[in-house]
BAFI-3210 file (N, C-alpha, C; in Angstrom, 3 decimals, decimal comma, padded with zeros to 6 digits):
// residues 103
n [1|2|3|4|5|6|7|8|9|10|11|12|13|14|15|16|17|18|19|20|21|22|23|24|25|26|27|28|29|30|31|32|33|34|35|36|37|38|39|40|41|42|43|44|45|46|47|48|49|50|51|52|53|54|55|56|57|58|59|60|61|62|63|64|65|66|67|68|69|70|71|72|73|74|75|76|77|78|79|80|81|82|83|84|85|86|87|88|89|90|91|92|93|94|95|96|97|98|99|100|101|102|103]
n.u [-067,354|-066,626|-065,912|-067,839|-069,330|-067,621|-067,577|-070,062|-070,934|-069,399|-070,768|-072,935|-072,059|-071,013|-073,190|-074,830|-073,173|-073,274|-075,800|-075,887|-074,077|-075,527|-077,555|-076,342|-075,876|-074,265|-075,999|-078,509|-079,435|-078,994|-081,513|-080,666|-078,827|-080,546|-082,628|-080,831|-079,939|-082,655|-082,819|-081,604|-081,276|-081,942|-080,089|-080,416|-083,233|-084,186|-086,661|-086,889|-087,164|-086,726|-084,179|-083,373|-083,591|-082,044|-079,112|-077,012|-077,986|-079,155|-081,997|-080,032|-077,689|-079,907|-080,585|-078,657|-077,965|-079,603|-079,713|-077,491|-077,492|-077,614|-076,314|-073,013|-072,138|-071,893|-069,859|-069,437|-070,634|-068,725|-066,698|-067,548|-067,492|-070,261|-071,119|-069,359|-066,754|-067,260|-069,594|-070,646|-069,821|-071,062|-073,697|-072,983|-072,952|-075,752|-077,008|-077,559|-076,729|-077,920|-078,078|-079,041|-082,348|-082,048|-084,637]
n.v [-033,234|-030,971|-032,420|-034,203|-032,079|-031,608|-033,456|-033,605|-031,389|-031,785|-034,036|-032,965|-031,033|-032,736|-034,251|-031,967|-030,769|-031,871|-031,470|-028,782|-028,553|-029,615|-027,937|-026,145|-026,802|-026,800|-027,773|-026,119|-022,821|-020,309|-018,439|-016,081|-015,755|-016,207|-014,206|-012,434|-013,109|-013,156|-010,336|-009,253|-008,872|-011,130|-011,450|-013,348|-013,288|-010,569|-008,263|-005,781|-003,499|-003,530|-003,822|-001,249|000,341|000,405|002,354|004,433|002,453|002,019|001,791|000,759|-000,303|-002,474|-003,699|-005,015|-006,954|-008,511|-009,318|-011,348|-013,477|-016,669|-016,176|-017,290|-016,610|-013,184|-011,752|-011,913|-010,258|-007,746|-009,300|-010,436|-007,822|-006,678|-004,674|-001,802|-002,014|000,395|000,782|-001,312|-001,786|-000,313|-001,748|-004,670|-005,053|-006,104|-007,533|-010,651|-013,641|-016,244|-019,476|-021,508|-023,260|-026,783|-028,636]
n.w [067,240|065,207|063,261|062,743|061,331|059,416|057,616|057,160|055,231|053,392|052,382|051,510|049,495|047,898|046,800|045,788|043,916|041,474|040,566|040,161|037,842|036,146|035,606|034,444|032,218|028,524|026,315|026,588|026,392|028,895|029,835|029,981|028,138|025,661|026,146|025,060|022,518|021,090|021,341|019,371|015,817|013,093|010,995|008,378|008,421|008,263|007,656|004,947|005,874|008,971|008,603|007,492|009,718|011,396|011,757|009,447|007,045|004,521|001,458|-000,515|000,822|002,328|000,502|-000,534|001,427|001,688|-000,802|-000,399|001,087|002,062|005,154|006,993|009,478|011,196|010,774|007,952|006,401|005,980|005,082|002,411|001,023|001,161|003,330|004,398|006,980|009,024|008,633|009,776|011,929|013,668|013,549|014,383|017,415|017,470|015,693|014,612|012,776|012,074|011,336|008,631|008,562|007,630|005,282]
ca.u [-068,397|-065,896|-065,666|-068,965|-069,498|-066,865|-068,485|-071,721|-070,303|-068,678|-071,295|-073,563|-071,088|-071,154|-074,621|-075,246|-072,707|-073,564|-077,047|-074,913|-073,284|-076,339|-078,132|-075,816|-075,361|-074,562|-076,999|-079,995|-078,665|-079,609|-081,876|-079,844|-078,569|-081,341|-082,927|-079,743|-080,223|-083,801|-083,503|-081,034|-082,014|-081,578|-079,689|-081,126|-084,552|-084,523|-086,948|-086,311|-087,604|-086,138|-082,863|-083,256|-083,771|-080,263|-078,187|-076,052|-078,233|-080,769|-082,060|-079,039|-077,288|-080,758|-080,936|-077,382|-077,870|-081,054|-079,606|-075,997|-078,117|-077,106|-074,904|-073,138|-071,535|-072,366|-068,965|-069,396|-071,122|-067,814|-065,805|-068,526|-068,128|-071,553|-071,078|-068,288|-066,329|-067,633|-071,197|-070,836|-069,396|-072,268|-074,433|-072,674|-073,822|-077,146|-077,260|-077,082|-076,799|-078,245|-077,893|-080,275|-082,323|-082,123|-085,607]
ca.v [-032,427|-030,514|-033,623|-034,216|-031,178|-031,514|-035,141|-033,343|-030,355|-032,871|-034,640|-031,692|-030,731|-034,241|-034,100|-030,361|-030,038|-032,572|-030,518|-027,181|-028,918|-030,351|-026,696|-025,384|-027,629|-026,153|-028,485|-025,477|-021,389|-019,841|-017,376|-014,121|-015,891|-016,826|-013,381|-011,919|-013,594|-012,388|-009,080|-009,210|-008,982|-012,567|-010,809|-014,461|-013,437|-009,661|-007,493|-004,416|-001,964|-004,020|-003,413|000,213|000,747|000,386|003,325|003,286|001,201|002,648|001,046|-000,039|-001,330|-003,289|-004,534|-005,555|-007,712|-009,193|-010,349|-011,704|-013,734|-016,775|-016,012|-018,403|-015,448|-011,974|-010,471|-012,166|-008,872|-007,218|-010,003|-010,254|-006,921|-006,162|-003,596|-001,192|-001,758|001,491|000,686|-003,254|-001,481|000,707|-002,340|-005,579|-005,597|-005,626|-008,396|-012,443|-014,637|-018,431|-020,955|-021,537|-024,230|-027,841|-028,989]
ca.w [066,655|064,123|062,463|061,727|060,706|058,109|057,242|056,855|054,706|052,337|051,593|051,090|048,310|046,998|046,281|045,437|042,500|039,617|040,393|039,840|036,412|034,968|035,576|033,632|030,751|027,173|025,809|026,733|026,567|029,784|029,997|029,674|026,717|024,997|025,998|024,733|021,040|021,140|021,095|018,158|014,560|011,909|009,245|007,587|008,086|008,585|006,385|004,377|006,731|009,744|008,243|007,338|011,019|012,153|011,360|008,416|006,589|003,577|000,510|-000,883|002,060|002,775|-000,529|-000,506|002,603|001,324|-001,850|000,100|001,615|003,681|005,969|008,423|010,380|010,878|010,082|006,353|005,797|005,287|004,559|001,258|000,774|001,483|003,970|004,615|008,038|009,449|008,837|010,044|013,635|014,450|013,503|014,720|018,274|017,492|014,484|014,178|011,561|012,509|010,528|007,648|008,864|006,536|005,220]
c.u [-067,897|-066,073|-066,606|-069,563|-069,098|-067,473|-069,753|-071,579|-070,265|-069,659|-072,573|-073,415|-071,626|-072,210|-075,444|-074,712|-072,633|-075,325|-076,593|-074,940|-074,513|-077,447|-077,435|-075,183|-075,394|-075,292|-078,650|-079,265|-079,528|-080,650|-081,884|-079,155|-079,586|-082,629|-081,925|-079,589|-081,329|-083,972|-082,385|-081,418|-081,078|-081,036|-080,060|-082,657|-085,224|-085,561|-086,658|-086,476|-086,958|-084,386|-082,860|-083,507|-082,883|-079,515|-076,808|-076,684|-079,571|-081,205|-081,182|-078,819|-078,379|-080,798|-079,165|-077,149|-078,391|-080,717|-078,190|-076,458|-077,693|-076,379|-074,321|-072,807|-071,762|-071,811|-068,718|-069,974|-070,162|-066,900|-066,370|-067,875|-069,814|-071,673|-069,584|-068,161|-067,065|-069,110|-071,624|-070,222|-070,589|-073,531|-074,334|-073,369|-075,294|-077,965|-076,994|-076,942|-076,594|-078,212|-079,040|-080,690|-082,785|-083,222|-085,413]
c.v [-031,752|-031,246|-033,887|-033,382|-031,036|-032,638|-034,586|-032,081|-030,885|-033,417|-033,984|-030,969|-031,996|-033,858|-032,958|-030,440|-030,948|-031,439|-029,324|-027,452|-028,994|-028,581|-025,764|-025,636|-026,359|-026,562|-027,009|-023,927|-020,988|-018,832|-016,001|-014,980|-016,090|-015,293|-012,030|-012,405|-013,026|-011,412|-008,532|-009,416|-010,367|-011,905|-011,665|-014,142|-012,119|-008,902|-006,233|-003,077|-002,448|-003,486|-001,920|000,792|000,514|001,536|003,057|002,727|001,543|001,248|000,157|-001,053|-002,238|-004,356|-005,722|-006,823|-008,758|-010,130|-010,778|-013,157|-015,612|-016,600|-017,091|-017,445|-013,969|-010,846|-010,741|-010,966|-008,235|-008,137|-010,473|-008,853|-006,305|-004,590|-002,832|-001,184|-000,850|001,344|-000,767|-002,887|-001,069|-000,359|-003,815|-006,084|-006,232|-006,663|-010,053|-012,932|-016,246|-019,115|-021,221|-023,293|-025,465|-028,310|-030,073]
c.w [065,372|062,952|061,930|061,041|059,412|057,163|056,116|055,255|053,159|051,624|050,452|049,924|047,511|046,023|045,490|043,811|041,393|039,719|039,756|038,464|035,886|034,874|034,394|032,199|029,593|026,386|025,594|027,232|027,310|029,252|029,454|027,961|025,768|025,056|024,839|022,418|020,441|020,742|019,554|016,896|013,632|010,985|008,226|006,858|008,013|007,507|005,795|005,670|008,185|009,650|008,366|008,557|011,684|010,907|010,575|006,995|005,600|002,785|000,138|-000,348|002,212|002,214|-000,346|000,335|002,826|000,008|-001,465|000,600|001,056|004,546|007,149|009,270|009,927|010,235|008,617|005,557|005,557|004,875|002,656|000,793|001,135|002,001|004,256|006,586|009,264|009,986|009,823|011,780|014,068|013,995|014,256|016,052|018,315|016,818|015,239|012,946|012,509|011,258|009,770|008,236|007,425|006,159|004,208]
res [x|x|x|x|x|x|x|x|x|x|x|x|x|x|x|x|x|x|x|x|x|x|x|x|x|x|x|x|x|x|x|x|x|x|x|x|x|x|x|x|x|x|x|x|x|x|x|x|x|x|x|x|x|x|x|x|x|x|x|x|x|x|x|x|x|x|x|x|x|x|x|x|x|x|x|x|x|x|x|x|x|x|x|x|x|x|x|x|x|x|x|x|x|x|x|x|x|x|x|x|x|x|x]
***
């Protein structure tokens, strides 16, 4: 009885975990990731007043960000110059930069 149990167990596995893998492909960002992108601002596509609504971040800075403009990465904002260190902390979480798309 043990035995088949273990038999049964086994195969149970077998079968279960390419289901597991293919659920979790990187091909398609879960959920929480894809909610998690969402609620973050496009520094690509953001608008003036979008910007000026993160702390830190007036006219200037807006403009600055707006005419820097594409970015492949978010920390190119101080690596540009653009933004000062300081200001690019208390904003970073919060930001993206995607990829300009090719037309």
């Amino acid at each position: 009885m043990r035995n088949l149990r273990s038999r049964f167990l086994a195969l149970a596995l077998l079968f279960t975990l390419p289901m597991a893998i293919v659920a979790q492909s990187p091909g398609k960002p879960s959920s929480a990731a894809a909610a998690t992108s969402a609620s973050k601002l496009d520094i690509n596509t953001a608008t003036v007043d979008q910007l000026k609504a993160f702390p830190g971040i007036g006219d200037a800075y807006s403009k600055r960000i707006i005419d820097g403009r594409p970015y492949t990465a978010k920390n190119q904002l101080v690596s540009r110059g653009v933004l000062p260190e300081n200001v690019y902390n208390k904003i970073k979480d919060s930001i993206i930069a995607s990829k300009p798309v090719k037309k």
